[in-house]
C-alpha positions in Angstrom: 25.2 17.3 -71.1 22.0 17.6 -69.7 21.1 15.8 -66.4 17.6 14.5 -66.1 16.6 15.3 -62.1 14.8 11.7 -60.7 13.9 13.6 -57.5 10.2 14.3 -56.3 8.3 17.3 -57.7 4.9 18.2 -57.6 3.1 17.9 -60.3 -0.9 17.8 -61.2 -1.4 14.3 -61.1 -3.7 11.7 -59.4 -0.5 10.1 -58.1 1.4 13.0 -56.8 -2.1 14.0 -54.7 -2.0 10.9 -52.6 -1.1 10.8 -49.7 3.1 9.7 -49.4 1.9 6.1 -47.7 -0.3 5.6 -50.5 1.6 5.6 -52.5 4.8 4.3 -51.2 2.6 1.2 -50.5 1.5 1.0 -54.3 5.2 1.2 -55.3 5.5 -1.7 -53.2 2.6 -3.7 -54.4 4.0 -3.2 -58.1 7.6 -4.4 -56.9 5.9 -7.7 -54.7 3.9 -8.4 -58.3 7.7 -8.2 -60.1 9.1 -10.0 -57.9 6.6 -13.0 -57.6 5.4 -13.2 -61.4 8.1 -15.3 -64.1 6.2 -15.1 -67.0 7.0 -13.2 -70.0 3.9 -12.1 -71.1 2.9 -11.2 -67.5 6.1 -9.0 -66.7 5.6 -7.3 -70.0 2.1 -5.9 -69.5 3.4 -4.8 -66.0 6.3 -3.3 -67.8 3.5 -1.2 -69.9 1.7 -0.2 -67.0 4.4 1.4 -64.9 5.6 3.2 -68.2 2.0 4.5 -69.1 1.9 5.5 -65.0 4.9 7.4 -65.7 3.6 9.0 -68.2 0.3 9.6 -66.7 2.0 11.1 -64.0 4.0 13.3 -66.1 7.7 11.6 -65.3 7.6 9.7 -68.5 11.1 11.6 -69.5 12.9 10.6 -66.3 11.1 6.7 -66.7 12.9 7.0 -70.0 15.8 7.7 -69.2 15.8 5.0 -66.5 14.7 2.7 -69.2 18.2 2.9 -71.2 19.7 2.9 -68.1 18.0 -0.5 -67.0 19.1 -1.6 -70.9 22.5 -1.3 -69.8 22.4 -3.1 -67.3 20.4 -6.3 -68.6 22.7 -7.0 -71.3 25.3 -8.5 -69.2 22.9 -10.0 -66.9 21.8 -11.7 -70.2 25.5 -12.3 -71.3 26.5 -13.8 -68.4 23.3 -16.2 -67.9 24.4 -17.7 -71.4 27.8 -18.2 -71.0 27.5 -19.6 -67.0 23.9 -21.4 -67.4 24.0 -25.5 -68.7 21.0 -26.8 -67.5 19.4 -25.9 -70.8 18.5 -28.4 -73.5 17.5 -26.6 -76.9 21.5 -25.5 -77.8 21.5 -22.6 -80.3 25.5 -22.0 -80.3 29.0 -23.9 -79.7 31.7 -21.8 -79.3 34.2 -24.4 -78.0 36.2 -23.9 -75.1 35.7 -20.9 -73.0 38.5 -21.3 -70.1 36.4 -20.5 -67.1 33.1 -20.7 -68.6 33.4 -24.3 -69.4 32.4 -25.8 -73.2 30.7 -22.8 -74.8 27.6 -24.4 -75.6 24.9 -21.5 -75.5 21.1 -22.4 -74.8 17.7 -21.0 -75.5 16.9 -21.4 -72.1 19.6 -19.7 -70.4 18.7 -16.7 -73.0 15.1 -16.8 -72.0 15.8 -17.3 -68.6 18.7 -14.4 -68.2 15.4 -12.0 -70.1 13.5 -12.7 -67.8 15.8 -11.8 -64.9 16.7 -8.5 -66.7 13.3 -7.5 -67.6 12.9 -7.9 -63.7 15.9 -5.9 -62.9 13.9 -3.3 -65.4 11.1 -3.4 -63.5 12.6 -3.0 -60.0 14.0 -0.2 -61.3 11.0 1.9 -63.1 8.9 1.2 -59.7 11.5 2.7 -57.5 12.4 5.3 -59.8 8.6 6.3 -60.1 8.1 6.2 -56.7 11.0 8.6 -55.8 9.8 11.2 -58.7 5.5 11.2 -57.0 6.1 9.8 -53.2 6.4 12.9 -51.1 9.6 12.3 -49.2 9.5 15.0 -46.5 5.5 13.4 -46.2 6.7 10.3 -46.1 9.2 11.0 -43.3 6.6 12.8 -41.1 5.2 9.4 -40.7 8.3 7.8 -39.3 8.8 11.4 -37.5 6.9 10.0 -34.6 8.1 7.1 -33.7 12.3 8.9 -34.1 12.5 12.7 -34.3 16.1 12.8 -35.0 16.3 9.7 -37.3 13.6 11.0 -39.5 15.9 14.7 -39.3 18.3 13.0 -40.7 16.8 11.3 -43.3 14.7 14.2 -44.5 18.0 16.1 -44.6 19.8 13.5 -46.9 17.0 13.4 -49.0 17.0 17.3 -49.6 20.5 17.7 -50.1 21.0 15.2 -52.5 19.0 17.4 -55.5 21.4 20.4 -53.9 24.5 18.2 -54.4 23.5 17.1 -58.2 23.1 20.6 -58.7 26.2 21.9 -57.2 27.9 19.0 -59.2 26.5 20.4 -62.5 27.3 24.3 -61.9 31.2 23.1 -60.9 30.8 21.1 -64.3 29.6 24.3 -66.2 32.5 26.5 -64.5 35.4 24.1 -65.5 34.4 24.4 -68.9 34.5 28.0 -69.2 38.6 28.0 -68.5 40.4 29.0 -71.0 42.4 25.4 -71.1 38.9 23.4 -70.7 38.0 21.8 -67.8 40.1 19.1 -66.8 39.4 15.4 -69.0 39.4 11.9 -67.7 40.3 10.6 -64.0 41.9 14.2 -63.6 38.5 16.1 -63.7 36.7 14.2 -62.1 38.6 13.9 -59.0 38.8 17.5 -58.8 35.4 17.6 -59.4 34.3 15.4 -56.1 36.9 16.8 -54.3 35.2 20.6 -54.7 32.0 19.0 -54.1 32.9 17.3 -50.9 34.5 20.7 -49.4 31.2 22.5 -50.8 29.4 19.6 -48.7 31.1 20.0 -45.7 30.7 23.7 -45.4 27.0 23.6 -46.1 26.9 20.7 -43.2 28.1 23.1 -40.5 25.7 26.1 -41.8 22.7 23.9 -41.3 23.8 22.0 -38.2 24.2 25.8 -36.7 21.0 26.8 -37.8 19.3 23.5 -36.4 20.8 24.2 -33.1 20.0 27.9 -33.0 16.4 26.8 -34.1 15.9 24.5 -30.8 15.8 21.0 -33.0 17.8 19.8 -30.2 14.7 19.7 -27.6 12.5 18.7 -29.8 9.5 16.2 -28.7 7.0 13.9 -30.4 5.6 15.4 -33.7 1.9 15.7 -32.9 -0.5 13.7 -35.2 -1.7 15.7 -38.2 -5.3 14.2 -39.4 -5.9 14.6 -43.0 -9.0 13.6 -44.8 -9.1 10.3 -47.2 -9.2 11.7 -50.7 -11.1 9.3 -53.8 -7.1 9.6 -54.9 -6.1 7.5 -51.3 -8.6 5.1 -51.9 -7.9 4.6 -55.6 -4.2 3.6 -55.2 -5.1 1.6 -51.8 -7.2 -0.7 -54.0 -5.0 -1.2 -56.5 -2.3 -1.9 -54.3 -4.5 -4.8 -52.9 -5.7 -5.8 -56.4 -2.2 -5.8 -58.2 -0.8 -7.9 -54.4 -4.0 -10.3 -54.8 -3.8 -11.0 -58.6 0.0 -11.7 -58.6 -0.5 -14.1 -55.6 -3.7 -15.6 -57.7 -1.5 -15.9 -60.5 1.3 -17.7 -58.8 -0.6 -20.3 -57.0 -3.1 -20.8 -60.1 -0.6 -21.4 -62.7 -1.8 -18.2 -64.7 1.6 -17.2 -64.8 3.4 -20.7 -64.9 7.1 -20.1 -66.2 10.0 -23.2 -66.4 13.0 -22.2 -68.4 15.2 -25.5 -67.5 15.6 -28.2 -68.8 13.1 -27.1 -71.8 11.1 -23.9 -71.9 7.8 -24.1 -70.6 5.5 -21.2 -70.7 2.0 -21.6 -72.2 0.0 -18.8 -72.7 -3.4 -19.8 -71.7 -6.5 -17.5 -71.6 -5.5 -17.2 -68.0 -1.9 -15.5 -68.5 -4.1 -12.9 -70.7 -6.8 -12.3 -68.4 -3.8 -12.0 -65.8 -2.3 -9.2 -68.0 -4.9 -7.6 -68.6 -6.4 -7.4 -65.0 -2.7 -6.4 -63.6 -2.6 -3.2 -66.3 -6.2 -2.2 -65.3 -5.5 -2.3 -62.0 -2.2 -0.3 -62.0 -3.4 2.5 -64.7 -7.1 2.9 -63.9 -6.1 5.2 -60.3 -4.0 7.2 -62.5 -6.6 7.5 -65.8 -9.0 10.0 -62.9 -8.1 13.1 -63.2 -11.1 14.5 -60.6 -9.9 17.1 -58.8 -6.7 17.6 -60.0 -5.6 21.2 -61.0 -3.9 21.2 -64.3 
């Protein structure tokens, strides 16, 4: 089986050449907007605008994969919402008694209401995932290098072994399977599995902790600060990190995105909610539609 890698690479995209706080900060402005916005119609045009960033960005593979991945796991969010939720009014189902679930009386509400908590789950999960395959971690880390030398080590170590770790785990995969028994099925294989990786881990540990003391990472000071020019790339994402936080906060406080799901489902889609949408997927895609400057 082919594993899809959802670790940063660079690729020739308006995305990938901003700067890592950027860009970390436009993740974040997309996961505030998820967060804050209930409606339907709202969350689904901000749904289409982090796929078509993906895809813009040339990770739309990896966001798809993260999209079955997020299916998975908002179906029982959605099963369990109906079974546990009786505030609702509109009942679609009686199923009787359900032991710890109570009288099995299953509402539209709690349905609508458990989708809309899964396609937030879904959301939460394409932002981070596209901000770990375009945000620069080593970048990132040289930011926070400054204010902790070692702690920023560290974390710039994780982050680079983990890709060397998936890998290791798929070459130990490929080599059990060319026994001549088969590699080893079920619980059996896989523990022997982690337990190769783990001694692979450790001995890689002590290699680089020898080489970062012969290196002198021990004394090391401050980083010095590196001064980079602002790009058109820089500014693009910064202001549509500010739109996409402003419009989401507009849209809660004006009722643009009004949602109730108990006791009766209320959410009218007004010229409002459409101008919302529409504003929130020009503001996320229109950084990533200029291509200027990037080398393809």
């Amino acid at each position: 089986m082919r594993v899809v890698p959802l670790f940063y690479r660079r690729l020739p995209s308006p995305l990938h050449a901003t700067r890592a706080a950027v860009g970390a900060l436009w993740a974040a402005a997309l996961t505030v907007a998820a967060l804050v916005l209930s409606h339907p119609l709202v969350l689904g045009a901000l749904l289409v605008a982090v796929l078509c960033a993906g895809a813009g960005a040339g990770v739309g593979r990896q966001l798809a994969g993260s999209l079955r991945l997020a299916g998975l796991v908002s179906l029982p969010i959605v099963l369990v919402n109906v079974l546990v939720s009786r505030q609702g009014l509109t009942v679609f189902a009686r199923l009787g008694d359900l032991g710890p679930f109570g009288q099995g009386e299953l509402t539209v509400e709690a349905l609508v209401y458990g989708a809309v908590i899964a396609l937030k789950v879904t959301l939460l999960m394409l932002v981070t995932t596209l901000a770990s395959l375009t945000v620069d971690p080593d970048e990132l880390l040289r930011i926070l290098r400054r204010l902790s030398f070692r702690s920023a080590l560290t974390a710039s170590l994780a982050t680079r072994m983990l890709p060397v770790l998936a890998a290791d785990a798929q070459r130990l995969a490929e080599a059990q399977g060319t026994r001549p028994e088969g590699a080893p099925r079920g619980a059996r294989g896989r523990v022997a599995l982690l337990r190769a990786m783990i001694g692979g881990s450790l001995d890689r540990a002590m290699d680089v902790a020898a080489t970062l003391e012969l290196r002198g990472y021990a004394s090391a000071r401050r980083a010095p600060r590196l001064s980079r020019p602002w790009s058109r790339h820089d500014i693009a994402f910064l202001v549509s990190a500010a739109a996409v936080l402003a419009l989401a906060v507009i849209g809660r406080l004006a009722g643009a995105a009004s949602f109730d799901a108990y006791p009766e489902l209320h959410a009218p889609v007004s010229v409002g909610t459409i101008v919302l949408s529409i504003a929130l997927m020009a503001a996320v895609l229109l950084p990533v539609a200029d291509r200027r400057g990037i080398d393809g």
